[in-house]
N, C-alpha and C positions, 0 to 999 in steps of 0.2 A: 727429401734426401736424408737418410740415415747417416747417423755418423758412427763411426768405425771405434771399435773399442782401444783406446789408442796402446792398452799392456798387447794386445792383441799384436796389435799394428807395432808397433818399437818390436816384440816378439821375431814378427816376421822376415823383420828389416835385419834384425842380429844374424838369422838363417839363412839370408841372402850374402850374408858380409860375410859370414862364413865362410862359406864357399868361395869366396874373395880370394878368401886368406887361405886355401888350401895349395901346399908348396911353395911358398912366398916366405921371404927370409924377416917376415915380421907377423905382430899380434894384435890380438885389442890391447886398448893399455888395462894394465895390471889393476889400476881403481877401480874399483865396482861401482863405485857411487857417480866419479864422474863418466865411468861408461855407460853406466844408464840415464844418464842428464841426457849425453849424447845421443842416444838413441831416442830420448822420448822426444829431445828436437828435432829427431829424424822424421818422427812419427808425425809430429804438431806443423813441420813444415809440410809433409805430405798431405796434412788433411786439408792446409790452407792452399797449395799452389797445386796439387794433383804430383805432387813428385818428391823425391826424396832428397832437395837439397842441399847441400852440405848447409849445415846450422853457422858455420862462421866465413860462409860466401853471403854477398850481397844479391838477392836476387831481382834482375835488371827488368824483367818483364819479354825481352826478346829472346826467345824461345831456342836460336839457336844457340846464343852467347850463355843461356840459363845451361844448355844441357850439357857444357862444362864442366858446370857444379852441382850434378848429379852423383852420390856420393855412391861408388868412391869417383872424388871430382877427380881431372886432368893433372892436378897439382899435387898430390899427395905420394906419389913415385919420386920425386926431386925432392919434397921437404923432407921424407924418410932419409932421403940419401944425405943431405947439408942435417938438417937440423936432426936425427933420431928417430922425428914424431913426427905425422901432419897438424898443421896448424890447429886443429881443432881437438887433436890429440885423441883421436877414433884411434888412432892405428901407431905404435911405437915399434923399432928394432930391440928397445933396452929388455 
């Protein structure tokens, strides 16, 4: 098994998220540095679990409770809304 060039892979995952984030009243966060942190743990949990994670979910091993926290996870629509940012701060209103 090969493994995936992970600028590649984070690359791809940003282009996905993108597209997320098209007409939605929020952004990446504005850091460049911790948005690419974010993404290469996007990339690093994908190589490890076959999926993209969310980097500050715990991942449980049960498949349906994991696809939750497929980023963007279930939970990131409510913490935009209370806290600004999701918890992992991928995605901000500011």
């Amino acid at each position: 098994m090969t493994r995936e060039d992970p600028v590649q892979t984070a690359t791809s995952i940003r282009a996905r998220l993108e597209n997320h984030l098209k007409g939605k009243p929020f952004h990446f966060n504005a850091d460049t540095a911790a948005l690419e942190g974010i993404l290469f743990a996007l990339a690093k949990r994908k190589e490890q679990y076959g999926e993209e994670y969310c980097p500050c979910r715990r991942v449980t091993g049960d498949k349906d409770e994991d696809a939750k926290i497929i980023c963007p996870c279930i939970h990131h629509l409510k913490e935009l809304e209370v806290d600004g940012h999701c918890h992992c701060r991928l995605f901000t209103r500011d």
